[in-house]
ZAMIKE-467593 format. One record per residue: x, y, z of N, C-alpha, C in turn. Coordinates in pm, whole numbers, padded with zeros to 5 digits. Example, Ala and Ser with C-alpha at 12.3 -4.5 7.8 and 13.67 -1.06 7.14 Angstrom:
BEGIN
> 01319|-00569|00780|01230|-00450|00780|01320|-00330|00780
> 01285|-00225|00708|01367|-00106|00714|01290|00003|00787
END
This chain:
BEGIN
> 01578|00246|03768|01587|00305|03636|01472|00402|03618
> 01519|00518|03590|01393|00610|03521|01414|00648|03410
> 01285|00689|03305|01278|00755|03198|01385|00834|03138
> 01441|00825|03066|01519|00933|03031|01483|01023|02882
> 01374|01062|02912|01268|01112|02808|01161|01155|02837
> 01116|01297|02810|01025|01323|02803|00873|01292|02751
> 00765|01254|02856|00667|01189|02793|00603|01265|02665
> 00525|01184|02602|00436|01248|02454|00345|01318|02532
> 00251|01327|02459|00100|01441|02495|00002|01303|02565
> -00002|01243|02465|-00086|01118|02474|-00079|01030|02620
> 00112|01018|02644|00118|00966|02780|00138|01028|02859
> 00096|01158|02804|00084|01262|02977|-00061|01264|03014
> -00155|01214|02928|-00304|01200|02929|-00350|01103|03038
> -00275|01004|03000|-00319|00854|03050|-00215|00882|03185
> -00115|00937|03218|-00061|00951|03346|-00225|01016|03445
> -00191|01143|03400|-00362|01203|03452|-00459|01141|03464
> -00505|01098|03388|-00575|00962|03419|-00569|00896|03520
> -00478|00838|03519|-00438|00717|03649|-00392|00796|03773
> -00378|00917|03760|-00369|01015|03939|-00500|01026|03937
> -00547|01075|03864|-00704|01095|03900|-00748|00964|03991
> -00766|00835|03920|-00815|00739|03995|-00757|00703|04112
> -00573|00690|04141|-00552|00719|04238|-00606|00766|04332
> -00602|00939|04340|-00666|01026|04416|-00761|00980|04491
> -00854|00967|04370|-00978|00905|04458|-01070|00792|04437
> -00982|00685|04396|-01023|00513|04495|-00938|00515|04519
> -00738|00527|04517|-00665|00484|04590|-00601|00394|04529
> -00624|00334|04412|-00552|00247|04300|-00627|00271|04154
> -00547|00213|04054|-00613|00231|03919|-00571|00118|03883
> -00653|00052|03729|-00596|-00020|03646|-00564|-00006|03504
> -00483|00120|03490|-00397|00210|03403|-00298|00145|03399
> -00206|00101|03317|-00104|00073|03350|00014|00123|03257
> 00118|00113|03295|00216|00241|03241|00212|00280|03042
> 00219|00422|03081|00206|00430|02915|00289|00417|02817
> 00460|00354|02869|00528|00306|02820|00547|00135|02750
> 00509|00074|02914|00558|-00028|02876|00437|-00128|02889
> 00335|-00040|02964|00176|-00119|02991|00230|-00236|03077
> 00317|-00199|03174|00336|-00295|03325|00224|-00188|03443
> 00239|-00264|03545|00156|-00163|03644|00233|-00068|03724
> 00166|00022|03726|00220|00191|03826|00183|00208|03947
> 00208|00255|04015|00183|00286|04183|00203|00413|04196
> 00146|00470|04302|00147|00584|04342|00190|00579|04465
> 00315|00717|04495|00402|00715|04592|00371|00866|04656
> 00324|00897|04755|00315|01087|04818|00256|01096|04915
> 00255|01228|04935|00195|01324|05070|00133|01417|05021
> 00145|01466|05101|00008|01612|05082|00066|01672|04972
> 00208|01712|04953|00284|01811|04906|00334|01764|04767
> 00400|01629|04780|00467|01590|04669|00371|01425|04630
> 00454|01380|04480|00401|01251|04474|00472|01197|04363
> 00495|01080|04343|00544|01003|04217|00472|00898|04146
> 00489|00853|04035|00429|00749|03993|00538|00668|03879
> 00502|00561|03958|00660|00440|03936|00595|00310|03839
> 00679|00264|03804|00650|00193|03656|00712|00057|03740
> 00698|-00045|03740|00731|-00198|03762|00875|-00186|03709
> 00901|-00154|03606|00985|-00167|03479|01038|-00082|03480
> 01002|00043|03433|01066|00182|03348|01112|00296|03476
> 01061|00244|03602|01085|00351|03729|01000|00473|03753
> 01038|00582|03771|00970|00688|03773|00914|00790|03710
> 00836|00758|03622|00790|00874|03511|00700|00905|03494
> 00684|00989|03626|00587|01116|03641|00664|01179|03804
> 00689|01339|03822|00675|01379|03943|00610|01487|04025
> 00577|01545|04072|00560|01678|04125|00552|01651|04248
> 00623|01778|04249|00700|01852|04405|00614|01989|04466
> 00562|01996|04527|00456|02087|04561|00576|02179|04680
> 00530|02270|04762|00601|02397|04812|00615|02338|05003
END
């Protein structure tokens, strides 16, 4: 199941957030700004996702 809605301002904040920490330790303890279950981070160099326990995928980018 994914989002079928566009996030607010607020939970596009706290997404950023939690890539940031991703990035660089490699996990966070952010947890989704929907449902406040935990998120994971899924990518490569190019692309990446971030998946909700619950709510699925809501966040993506697709790089070139």
């Amino acid at each position: 199941m994914d989002i079928k809605r566009d996030l607010t301002e607020q939970e596009d904040e706290i997404i950023y957030r939690a890539i940031n920490e991703f990035q660089k330790y490699g996990r966070t303890d952010i947890g989704c700004p929907i449902c406040n279950r935990r998120i994971n981070y899924v990518g490569n160099n190019s692309s990446f996702s971030i998946l909700c326990e619950k709510c699925g995928n809501i966040y993506s980018l697709r790089g070139i």
